[in-house]
C-alpha positions as CSV (number, residue, x, y, z in Angstrom):
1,X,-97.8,-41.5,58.4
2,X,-97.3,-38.6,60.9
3,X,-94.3,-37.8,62.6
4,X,-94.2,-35.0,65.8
5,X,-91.2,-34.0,66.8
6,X,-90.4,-31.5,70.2
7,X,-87.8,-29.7,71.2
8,X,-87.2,-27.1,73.9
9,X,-87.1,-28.3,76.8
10,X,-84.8,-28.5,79.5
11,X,-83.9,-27.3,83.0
12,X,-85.1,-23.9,84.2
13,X,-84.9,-21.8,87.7
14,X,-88.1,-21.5,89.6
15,X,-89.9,-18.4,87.7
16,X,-88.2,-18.6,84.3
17,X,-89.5,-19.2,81.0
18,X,-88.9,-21.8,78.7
19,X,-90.5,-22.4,74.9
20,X,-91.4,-25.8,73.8
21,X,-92.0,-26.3,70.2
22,X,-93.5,-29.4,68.0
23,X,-93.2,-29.6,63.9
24,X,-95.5,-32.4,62.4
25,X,-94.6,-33.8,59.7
26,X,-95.6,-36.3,57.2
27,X,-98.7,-37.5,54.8
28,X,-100.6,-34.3,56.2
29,X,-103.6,-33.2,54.8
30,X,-105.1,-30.9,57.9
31,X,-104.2,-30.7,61.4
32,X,-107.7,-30.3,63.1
33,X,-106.3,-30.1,66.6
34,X,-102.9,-29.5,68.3
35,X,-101.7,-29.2,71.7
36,X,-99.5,-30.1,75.0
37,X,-99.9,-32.4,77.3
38,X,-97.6,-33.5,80.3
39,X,-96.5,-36.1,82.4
40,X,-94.8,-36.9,86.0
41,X,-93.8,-40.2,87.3
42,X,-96.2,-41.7,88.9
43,X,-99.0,-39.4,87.6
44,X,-101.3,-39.2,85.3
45,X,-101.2,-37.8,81.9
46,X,-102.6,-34.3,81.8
47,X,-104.3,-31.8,79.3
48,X,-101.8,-28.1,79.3
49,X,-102.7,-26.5,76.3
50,X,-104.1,-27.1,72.9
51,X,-105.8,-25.8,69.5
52,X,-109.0,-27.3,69.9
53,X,-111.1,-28.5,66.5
54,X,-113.3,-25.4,66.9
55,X,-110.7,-23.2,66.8
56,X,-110.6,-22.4,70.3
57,X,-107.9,-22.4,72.7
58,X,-108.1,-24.3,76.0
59,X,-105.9,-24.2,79.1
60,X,-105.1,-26.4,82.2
61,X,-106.4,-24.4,85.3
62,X,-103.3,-24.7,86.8
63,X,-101.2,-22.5,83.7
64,X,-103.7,-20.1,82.9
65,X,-101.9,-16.9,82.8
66,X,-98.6,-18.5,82.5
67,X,-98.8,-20.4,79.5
68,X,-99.5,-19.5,76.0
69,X,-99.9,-21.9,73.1
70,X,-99.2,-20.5,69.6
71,X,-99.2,-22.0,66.0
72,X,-97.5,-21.4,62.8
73,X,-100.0,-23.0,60.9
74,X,-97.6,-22.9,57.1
75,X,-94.8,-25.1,59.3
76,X,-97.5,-27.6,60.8
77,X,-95.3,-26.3,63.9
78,X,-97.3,-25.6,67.4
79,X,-95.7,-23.6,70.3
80,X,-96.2,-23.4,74.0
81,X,-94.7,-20.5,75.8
82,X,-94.1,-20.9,79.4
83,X,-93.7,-18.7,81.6
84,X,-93.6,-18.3,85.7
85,X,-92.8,-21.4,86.0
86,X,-92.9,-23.5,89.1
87,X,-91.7,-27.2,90.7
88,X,-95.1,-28.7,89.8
89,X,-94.5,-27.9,86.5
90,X,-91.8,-30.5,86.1
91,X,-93.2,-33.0,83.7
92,X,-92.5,-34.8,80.7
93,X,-94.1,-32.6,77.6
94,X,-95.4,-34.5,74.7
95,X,-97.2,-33.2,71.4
96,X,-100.6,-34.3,70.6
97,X,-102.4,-33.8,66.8
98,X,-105.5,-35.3,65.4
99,X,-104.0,-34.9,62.0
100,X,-106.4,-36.0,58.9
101,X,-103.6,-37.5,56.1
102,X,-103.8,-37.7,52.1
103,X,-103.9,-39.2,49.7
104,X,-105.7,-41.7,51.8
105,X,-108.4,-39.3,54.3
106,X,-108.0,-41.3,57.1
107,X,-108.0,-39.5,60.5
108,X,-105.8,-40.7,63.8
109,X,-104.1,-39.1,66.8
110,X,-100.5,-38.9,67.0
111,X,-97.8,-38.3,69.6
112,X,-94.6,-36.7,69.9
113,X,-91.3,-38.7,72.0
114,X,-91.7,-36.0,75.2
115,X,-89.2,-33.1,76.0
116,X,-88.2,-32.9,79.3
117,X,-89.0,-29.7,81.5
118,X,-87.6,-29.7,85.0
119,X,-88.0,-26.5,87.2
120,X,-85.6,-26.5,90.3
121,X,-83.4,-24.1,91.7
């Protein structure tokens, strides 16, 4: 069993900066892949930023240049920087991991409750 837990959020003046942060925890054997994703009402969920299982990093369009996802990798604790930021940012932002778990190696996805960013002046 994994739990994610994030923290961070909050609300934020057009153009300011916020850090979100997620800390998995649990029956973890490797974390193959870790990222953000977010969510308005009435929208769908959308890919921001994430660790990708080759290694890679990958980026919404929309928050490249702004955004910068970042990973302490002995905490099992991912971090998304954020700055610029702008009204259509405004989502809920949950933690994604496709965690592999011992003693048992099974493999699943797990999410994070969502931390609330709202930009607004």
């Amino acid at each position: 069993q994994v739990q994610l837990v994030e923290s961070g959020g909050g609300l934020v003046q057009p153009g300011g900066s916020l850090r979100l942060s997620c800390a998995a925890s649990g029956t973890i054997f490797r974390i193959n892949a870790m990222g953000w994703y977010r969510q308005a009402p009435g929208k769908q969920r959308e890919l921001v930023a994430t660790f990708t299982s080759g290694g890679n990093t990958d980026y919404a369009d929309s928050v490249k240049g702004r955004f910068t996802i970042s990973r302490d990798n002995a905490k099992n604790t991912v971090y998304l920087q954020m700055n610029s930021l702008k009204p259509e940012d405004t989502a809920v932002y949950y933690c994604n991991a496709d965690v592999t778990e011992w003693p048992i190696t099974t493999r699943g996805a797990y999410w994070g409750q969502g931390t609330q960013v709202t930009v607004s002046s």
